[in-house]
C-alpha positions as CSV (number, residue, x, y, z in Angstrom):
1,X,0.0,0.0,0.0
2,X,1.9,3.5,-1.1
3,X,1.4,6.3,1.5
4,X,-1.3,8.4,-0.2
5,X,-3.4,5.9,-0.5
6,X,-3.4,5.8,3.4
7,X,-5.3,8.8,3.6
8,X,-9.4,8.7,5.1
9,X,-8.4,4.3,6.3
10,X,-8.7,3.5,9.8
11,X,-6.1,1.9,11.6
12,X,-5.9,-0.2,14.8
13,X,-2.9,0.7,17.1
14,X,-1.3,-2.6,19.2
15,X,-2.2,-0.1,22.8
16,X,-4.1,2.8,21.7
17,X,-7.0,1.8,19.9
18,X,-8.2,3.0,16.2
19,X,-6.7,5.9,14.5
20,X,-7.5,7.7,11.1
21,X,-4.8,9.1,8.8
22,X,-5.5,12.2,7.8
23,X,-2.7,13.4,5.5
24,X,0.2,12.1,4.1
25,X,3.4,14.3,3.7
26,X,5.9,12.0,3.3
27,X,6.8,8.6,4.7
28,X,8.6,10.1,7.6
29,X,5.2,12.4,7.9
30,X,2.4,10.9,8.3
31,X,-0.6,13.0,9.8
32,X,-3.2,10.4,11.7
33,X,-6.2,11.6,14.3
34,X,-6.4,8.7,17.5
35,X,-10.6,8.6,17.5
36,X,-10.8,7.6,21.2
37,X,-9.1,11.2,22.6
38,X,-8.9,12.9,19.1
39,X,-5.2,14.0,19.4
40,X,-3.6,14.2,16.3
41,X,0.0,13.2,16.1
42,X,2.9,13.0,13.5
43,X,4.3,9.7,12.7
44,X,6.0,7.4,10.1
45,X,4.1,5.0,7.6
46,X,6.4,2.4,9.2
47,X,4.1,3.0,12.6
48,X,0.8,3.1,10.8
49,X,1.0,-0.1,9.1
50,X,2.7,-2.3,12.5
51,X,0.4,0.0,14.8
52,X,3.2,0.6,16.9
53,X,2.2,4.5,17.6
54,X,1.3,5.9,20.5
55,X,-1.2,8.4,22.2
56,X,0.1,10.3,24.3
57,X,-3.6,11.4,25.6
58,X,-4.6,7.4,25.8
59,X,-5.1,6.0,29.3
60,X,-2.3,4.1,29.5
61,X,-1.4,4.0,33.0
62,X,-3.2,2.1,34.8
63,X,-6.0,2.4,32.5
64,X,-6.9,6.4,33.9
65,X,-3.2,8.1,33.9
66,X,-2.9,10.2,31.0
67,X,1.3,10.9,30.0
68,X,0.3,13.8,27.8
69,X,4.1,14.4,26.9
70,X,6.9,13.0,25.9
71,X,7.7,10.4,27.7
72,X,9.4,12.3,31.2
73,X,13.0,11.2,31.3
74,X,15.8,13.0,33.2
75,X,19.5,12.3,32.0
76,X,17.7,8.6,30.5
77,X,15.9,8.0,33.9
78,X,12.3,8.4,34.5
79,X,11.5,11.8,36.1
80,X,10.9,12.4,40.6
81,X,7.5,14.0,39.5
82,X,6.6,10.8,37.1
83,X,7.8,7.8,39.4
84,X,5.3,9.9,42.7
85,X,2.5,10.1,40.1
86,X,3.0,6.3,38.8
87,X,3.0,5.4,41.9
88,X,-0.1,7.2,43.3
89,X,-2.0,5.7,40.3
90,X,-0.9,1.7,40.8
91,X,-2.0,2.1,45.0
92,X,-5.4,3.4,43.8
93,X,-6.2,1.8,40.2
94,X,-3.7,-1.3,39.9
95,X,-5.2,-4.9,39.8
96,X,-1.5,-5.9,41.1
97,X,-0.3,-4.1,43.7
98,X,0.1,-6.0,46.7
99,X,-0.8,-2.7,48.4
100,X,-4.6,-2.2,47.1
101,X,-6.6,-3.4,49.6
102,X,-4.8,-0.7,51.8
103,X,-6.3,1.9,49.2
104,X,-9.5,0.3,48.6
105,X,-11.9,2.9,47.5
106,X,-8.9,5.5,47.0
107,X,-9.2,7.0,44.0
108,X,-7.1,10.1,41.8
109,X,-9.1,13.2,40.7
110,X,-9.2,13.9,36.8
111,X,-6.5,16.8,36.7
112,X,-4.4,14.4,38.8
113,X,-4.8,11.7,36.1
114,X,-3.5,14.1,33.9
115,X,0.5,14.0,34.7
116,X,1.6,17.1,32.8
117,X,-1.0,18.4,35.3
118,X,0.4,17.1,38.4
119,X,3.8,17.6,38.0
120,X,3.1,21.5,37.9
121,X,1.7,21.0,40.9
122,X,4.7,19.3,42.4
123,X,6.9,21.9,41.8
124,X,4.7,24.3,43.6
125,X,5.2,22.7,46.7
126,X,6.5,22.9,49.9
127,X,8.3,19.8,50.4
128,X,8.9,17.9,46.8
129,X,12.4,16.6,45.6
130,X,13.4,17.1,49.5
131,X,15.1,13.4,50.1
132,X,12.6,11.3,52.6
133,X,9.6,13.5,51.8
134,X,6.6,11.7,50.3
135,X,2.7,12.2,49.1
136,X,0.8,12.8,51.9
137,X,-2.9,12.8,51.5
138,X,-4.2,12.0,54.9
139,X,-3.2,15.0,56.7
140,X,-5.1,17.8,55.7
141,X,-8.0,15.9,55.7
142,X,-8.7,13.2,57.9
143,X,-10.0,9.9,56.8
144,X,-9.6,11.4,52.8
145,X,-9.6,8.6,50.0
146,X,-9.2,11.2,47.5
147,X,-6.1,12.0,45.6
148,X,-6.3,15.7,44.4
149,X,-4.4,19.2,44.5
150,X,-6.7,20.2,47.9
151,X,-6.1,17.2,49.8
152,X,-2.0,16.3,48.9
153,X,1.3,17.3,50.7
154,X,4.2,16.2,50.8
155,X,5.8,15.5,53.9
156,X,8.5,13.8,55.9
157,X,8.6,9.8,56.1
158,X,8.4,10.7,60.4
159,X,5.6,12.7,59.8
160,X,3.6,10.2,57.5
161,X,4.5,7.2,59.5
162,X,2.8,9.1,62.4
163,X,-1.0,8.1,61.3
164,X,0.0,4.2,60.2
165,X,-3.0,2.5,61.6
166,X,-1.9,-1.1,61.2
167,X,-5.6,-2.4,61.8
168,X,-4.4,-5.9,60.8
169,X,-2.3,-6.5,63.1
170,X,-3.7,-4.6,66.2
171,X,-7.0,-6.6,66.0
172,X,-10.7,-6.1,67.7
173,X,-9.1,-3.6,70.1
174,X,-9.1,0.4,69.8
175,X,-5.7,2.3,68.5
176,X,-2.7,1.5,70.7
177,X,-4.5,-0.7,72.9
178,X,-4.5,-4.8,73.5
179,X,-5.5,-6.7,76.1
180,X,-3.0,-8.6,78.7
181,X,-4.7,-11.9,79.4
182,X,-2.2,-13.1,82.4
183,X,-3.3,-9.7,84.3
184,X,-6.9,-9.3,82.8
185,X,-5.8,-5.9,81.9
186,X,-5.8,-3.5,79.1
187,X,-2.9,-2.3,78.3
188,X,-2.2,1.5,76.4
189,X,1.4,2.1,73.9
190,X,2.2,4.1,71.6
191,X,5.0,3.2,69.8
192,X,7.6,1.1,71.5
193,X,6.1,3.7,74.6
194,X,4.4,1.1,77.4
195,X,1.8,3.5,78.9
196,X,0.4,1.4,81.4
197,X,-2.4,-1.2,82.1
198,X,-6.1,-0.5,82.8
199,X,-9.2,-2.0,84.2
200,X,-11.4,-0.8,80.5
201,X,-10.6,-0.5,77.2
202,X,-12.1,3.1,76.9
203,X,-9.3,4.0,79.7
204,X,-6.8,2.6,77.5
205,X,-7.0,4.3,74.7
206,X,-7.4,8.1,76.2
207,X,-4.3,7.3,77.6
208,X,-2.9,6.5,74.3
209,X,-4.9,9.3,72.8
210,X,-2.9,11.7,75.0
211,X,0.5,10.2,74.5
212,X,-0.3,10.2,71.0
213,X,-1.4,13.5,70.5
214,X,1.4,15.4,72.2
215,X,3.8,13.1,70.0
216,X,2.2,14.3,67.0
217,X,2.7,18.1,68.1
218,X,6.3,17.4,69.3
219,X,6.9,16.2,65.8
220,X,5.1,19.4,63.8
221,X,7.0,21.2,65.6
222,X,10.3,20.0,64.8
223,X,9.3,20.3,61.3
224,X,7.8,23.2,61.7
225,X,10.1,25.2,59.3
226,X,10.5,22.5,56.7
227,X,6.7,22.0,56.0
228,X,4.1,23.7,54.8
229,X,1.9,25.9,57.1
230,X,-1.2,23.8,56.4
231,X,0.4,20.4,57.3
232,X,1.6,21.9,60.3
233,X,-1.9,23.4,61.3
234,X,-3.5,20.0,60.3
235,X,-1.1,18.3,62.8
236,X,-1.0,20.8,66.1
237,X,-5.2,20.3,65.8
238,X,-4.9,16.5,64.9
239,X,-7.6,14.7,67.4
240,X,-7.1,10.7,67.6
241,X,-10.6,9.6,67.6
242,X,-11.6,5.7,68.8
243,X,-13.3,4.9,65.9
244,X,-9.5,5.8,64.2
């Protein structure tokens, strides 16, 4: 088949679905229009006849995450803006990750699917490219399952290890509590912190709840310069609840 007569077929990409090509310059110039996202893109007749082109406004992360670029390299190594976003996407979207039931009904707002998007974002804040700081989107509002500009920070491993709830392991019992069957008492920690045993659970756990709350402001304030004002408002009001 010669180029022109290429022009007004439909083609089927091997990842992107069907494309039309639209114009024919040359065989290094082909002109073809993806119908799923209508982006138009420049290729060679090479592509179009194995399928091998791409759309760079297809899905193709995880089935939502949209590259919209060039595909984000720095000095031949994928970008610090690309691996948080890939990331974010397989914990709330992957059918893989080990890690999924943890973000079960977690998901990523639109613009956030959109990487070109989210890595603005990244570099307008407080935090990113620092070495042990991480996406954070817990803290500014409690008990969030939503990935989005409003809710995200980043902040230091310390700080986001601070609200690791390790339900499995922990059991029936309230956070920082479990019961000591040789003394028939409940006993409060928080950390590696042994607070003391009690006659209730309900006395446990404000124990805990005060231990754990003074922690959480002795850490925000240690990090007070280093984070952003909003993280650090989020954590000196941050109430441990028993239904946590």
């Amino acid at each position: 088949m010669k180029g022109s007569d290429c022009v007004g077929k439909t083609f089927t990409s091997s990842k992107c679905g069907d494309f039309v090509v639209i114009e024919y310059k040359d065989y290094d110039n082909v002109v073809v229009k993806f119908t799923a996202t209508g982006s138009i893109v420049t290729t060679q007749l090479y592509h179009v006849k194995d399928g091998s082109i791409k759309d760079r406004m297809f899905p193709s992360i995880c089935g939502v995450g949209i590259v919209g670029e060039k595909y984000p390299l720095e000095n031949g190594k994928q970008s610090k803006e690309y691996t948080v976003w890939v990331g974010m996407l397989d914990r709330c979207y992957s059918t893989t990750n080990d890690t999924r039931k943890t973000y079960e009904s977690c998901e990523v707002t639109s613009s956030f699917r959109y990487f070109p998007f989210f890595k603005e974002w990244c570099h307008n804040q407080v935090g990113f490219g620092e070495k042990g700081f991480a996406l954070d989107k817990d803290i500014l509002v409690k008990g969030n399952k939503v990935y989005s500009e409003d809710t995200c920070c980043f902040v230091p491993r310390e700080i986001n290890s601070l609200f690791v709830k390790r339900k499995k392991s922990r059991g029936n019992f309230a956070l920082g509590v479990d019961y000591k069957k040789s003394v028939k008492k409940f006993r409060a920690r928080c950390g590696n912190k042994h607070l003391g045993l009690f006659n209730t659970e309900l006395e446990a756990f404000y124990a805990y709840k005060q231990a754990k709350e003074t922690y959480i402001k002795e850490v925000a304030n240690k990090w007070k310069d280093q984070i952003e004002p909003r993280v650090y408002e989020a954590l000196m009001n941050y109430q441990v609840e028993i239904t946590d």
